[in-house]
C-alpha positions in Angstrom: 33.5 45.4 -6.5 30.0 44.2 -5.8 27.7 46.8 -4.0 24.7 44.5 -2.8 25.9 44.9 1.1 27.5 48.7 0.2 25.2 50.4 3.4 26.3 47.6 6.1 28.9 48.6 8.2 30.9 45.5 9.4 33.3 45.7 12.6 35.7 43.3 12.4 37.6 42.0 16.4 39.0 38.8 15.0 42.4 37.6 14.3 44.3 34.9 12.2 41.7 33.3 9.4 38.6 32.6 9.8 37.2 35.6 11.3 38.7 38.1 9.0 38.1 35.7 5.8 34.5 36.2 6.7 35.1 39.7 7.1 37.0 40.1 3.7 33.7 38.1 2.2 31.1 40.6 3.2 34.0 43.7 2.1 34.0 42.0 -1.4 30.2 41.9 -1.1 30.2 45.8 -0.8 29.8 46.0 2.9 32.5 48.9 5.1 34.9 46.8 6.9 36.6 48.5 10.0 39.4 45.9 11.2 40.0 46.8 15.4 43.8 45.4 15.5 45.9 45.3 18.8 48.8 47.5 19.1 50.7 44.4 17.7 49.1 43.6 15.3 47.0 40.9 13.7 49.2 37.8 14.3 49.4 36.2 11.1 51.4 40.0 10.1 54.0 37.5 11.4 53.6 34.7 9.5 56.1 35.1 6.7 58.5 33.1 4.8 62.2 33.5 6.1 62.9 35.8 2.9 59.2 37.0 2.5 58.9 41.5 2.8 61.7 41.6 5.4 61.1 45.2 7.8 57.6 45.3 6.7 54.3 44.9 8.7 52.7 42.9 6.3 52.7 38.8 4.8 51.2 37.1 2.1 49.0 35.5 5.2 47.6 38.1 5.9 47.4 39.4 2.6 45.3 36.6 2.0 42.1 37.2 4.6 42.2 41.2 5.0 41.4 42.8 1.4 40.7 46.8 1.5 39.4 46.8 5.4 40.1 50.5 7.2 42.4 49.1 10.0 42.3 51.0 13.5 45.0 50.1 16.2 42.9 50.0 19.9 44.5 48.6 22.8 41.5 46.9 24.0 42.9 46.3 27.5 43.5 50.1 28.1 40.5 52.0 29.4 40.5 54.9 27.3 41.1 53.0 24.2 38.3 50.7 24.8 36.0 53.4 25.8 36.7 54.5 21.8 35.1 50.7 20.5 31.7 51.0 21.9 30.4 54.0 19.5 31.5 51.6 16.7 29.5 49.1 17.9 26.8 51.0 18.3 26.5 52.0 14.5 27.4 48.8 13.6 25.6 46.2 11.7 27.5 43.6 12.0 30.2 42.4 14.5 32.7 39.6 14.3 35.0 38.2 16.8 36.7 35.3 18.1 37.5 35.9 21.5 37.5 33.3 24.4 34.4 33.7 26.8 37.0 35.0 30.1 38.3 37.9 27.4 35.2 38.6 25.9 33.9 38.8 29.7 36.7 41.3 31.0 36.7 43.1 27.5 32.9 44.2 27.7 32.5 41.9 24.6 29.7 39.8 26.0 26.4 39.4 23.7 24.5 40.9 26.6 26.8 44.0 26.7 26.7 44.2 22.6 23.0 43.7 22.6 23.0 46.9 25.1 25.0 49.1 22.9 23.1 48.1 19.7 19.9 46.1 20.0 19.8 45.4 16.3 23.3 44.6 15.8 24.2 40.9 14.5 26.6 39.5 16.9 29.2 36.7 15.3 30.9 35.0 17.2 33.7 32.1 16.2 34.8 29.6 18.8 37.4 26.8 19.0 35.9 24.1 20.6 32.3 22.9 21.5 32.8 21.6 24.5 35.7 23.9 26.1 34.8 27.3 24.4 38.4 28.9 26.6 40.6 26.0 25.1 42.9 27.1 22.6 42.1 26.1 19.4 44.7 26.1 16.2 43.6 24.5 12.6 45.5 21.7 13.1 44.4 20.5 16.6 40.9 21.1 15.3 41.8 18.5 12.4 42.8 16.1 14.5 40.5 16.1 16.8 37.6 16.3 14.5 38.6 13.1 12.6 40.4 14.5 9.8 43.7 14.0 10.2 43.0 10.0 10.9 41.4 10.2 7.7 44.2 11.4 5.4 47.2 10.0 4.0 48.4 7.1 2.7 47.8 3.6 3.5 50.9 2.9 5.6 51.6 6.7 6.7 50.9 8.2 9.2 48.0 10.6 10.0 48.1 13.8 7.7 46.9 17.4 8.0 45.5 19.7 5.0 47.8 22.1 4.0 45.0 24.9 4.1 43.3 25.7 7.2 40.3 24.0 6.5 38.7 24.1 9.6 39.2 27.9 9.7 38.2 27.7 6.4 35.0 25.4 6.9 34.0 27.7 10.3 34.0 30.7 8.2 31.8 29.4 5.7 29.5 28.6 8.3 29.3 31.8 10.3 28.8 33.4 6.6 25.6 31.7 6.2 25.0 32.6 9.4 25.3 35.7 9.2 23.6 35.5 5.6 20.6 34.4 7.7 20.0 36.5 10.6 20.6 39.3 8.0 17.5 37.9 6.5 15.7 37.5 9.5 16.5 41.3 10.9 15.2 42.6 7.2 11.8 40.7 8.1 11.2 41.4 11.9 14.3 44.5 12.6 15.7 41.8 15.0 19.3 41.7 15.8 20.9 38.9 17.2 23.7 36.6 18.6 25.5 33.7 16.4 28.1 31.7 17.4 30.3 28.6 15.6 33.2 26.6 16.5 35.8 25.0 14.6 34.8 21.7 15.9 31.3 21.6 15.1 32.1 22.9 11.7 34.7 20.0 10.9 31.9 17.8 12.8 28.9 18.9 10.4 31.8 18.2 7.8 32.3 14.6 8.1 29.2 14.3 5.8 29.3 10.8 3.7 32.4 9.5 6.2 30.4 10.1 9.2 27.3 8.2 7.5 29.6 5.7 6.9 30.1 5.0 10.6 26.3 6.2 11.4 25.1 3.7 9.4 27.1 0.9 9.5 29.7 1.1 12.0 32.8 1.9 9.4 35.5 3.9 10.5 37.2 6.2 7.6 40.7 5.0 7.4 43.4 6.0 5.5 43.4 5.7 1.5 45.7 8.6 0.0 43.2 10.1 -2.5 41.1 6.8 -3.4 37.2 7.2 -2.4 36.6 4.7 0.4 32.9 3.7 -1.9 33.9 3.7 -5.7 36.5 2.6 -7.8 38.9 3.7 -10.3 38.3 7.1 -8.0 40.9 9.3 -6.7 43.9 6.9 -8.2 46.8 9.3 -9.8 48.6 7.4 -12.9 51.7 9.6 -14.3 51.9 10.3 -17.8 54.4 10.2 -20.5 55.1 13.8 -20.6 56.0 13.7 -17.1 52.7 15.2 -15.8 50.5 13.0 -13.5 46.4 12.5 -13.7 43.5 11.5 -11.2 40.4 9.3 -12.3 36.9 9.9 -10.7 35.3 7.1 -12.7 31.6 7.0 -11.3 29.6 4.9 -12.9 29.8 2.0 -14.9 29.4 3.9 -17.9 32.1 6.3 -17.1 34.2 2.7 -17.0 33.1 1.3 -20.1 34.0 4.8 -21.8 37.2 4.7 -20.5 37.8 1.5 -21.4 37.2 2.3 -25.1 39.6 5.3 -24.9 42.1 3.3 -23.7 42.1 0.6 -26.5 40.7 -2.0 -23.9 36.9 -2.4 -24.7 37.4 -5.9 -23.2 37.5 -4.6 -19.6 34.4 -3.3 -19.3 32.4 -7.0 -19.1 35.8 -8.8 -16.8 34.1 -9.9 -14.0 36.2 -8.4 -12.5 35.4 -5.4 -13.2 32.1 -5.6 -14.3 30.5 -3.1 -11.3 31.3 -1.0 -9.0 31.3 -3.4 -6.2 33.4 -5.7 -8.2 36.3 -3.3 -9.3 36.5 -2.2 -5.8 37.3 -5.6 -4.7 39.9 -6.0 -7.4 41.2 -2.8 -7.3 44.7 -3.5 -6.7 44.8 -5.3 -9.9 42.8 -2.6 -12.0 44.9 0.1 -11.0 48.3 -2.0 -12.0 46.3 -2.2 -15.7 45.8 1.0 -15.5 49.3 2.7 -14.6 50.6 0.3 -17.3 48.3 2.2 -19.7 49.2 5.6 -18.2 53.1 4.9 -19.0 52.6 5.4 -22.8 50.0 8.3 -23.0 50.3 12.3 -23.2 48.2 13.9 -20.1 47.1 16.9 -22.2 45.7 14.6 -25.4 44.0 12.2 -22.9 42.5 14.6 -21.2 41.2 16.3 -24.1 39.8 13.5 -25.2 38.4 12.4 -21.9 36.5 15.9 -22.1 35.3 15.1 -25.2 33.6 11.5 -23.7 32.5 12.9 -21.0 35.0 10.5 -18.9 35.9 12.6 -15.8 39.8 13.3 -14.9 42.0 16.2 -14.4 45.2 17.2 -14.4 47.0 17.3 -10.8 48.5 21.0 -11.1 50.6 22.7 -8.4 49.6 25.9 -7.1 51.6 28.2 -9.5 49.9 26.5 -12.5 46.7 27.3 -10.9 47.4 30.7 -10.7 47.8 30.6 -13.9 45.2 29.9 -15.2 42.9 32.1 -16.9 40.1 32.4 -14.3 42.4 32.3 -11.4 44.0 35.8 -12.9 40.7 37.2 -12.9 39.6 36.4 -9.7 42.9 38.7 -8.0 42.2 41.2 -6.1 44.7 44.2 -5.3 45.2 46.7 -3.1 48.2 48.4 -0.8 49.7 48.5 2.0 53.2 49.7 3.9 54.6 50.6 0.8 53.6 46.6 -0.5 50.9 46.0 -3.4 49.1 43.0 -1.9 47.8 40.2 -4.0 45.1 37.7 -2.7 42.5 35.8 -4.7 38.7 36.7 -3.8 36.8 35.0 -1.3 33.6 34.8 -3.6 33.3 32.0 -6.1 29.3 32.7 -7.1 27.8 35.4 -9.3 24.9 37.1 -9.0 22.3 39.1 -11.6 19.4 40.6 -10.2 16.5 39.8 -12.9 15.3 43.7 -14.2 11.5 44.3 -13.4 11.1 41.4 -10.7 10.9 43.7 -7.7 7.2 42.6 -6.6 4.6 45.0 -4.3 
């Protein structure tokens, strides 16, 4: 386990995903992670398959947020209990939760009642919505209301949601940095301080090229399955000979002309067709019927290989178990126990870090 954040002691008050994942990031980062849990537990305990550790207090879910954090059980509403929180914060370094403002209120959880206990404490604070902060906010609401779910899915479907919570997901990466920063900020002036982020503005600050899109000229993101609203052959899925299916994320004209060779039809390259970008996106009805014609006769693995090879970018549209699977997925899972249950989960941290020896500077 990395040790870079192995003095910081982190206390953890929030439930379901995002709040613990960021929790679970600064544990794998070295840091002590106490987890305050209500008598009945962390909801997504609950969250299990119809067949998945029947009789036990545990689920993959949660599995999948809450690696090696010391759990304590406080009911937070009781007096005495809660009396028992405030020397934790009071050591504390860092504290996240994800309370609504009227619990955090009749909880003793406000930033002015933290900032009290521990004047050099980093407050972190997850919300649901901007504008409403005591609205209940689940992933999926978030996604709809945000713009993603009008976004995704096919052509003639309906509106779709992600099938990870990727607005608990994209909060979390935000309070991280967050956090990341005011850390920074209390190693220069010994500062604590209060952060807060809500799923909404996270999906919001998200939008990036689709809300330029509109910004700029007044186009709304509308459903395309996986085809890229700005360049063509991108995001169209052909399946294979063998069974297996591909994606293309042609983009350049290069890219095009090199595929074109691979495929044994130099010839398209210079159609006027599809001579640009501009062009094959305006005929890309018709190029993606060429293509899937092509795509009948070929092996995924051998086209892909060679597509390595010429630098042509594609991939291989694997399921979740292939992924797993893989080589670097195996190495990035992280174990530990609980009620009786080893617990799998892949890590939350996809960067590596080597401090340079001898760079420490005066």
């Amino acid at each position: 386990m990395n040790a870079s954040f192995r003095n910081l002691k982190v206390l953890e008050l929030a439930s379901v995903l995002a709040g613990p994942s960021v929790g679970m990031f600064l544990r794998e980062l070295g840091a002590q992670v106490t987890k305050i849990e209500a008598p009945k537990g962390d909801v997504t305990r609950t969250w299990k398959s119809s067949d998945e550790w029947p009789g036990k207090s545990v689920s993959a879910y949660y599995a999948s947020i809450n690696f090696d954090k010391k759990v304590i059980v406080l009911d937070l509403k009781d007096p005495q209990q809660r009396a028992q929180l405030d020397p934790l914060i009071a050591e504390a370094d860092i504290l996240i939760e994800n309370y609504r403002s009227d619990s955090r209120a009749r909880l003793g959880l406000s930033p002015d009642h933290i900032s009290a206990l521990n004047p050099s404490i980093i407050h972190a604070h997850l919300g649901g919505f901007e504008s409403n902060e005591d609205r209940v906010a689940y992933d999926v609401v978030v996604q709809a209301e945000t713009g993603f779910m009008s976004m995704n899915g096919e052509a003639h479907g309906g509106p779709n949601k992600m099938p990870v919570a990727l607005m608990d997901v994209l909060a979390a990466h935000q309070l991280k940095e967050g956090i990341l920063a005011a850390l920074y900020h209390r190693a220069l002036t010994g500062e604590g301080g209060y952060l807060s982020c809500s799923l909404e503005m996270a999906g919001i600050v998200s939008l990036v090229n689709q809300s330029a899109n509109y910004l700029n000229h007044g186009k709304i993101a509308q459903r395309i399955g996986s085809l890229h609203p700005n360049i063509a052959p991108y995001g169209e899925t052909f399946p294979c000979a063998d069974g297996k299916e591909i994606v293309l994320a042609i983009g350049s004209h290069t890219q095009f002309k090199s595929l074109c060779s691979l495929l044994g039809e130099a010839e398209w390259a210079s159609d006027e067709r599809f001579s640009n970008n501009a062009a094959r996106l305006k005929n890309r009805k018709v190029l993606q019927d060429l293509l899937r014609e092509k795509f009948k006769g070929l092996d995924s693995f051998s086209f892909l290989s060679e597509c390595e090879a010429a630098n042509i970018p594609a991939g291989a549209i694997r399921n979740v178990g292939e992924v797993m699977e893989l080589e670097q997925s195996k190495n990035a899972v992280l174990i530990d126990e609980e009620d009786g249950i080893e617990l799998k989960r892949i890590k939350s941290i996809a960067f590596t870090y080597s401090p340079f020896a001898g760079s420490i500077t005066s």
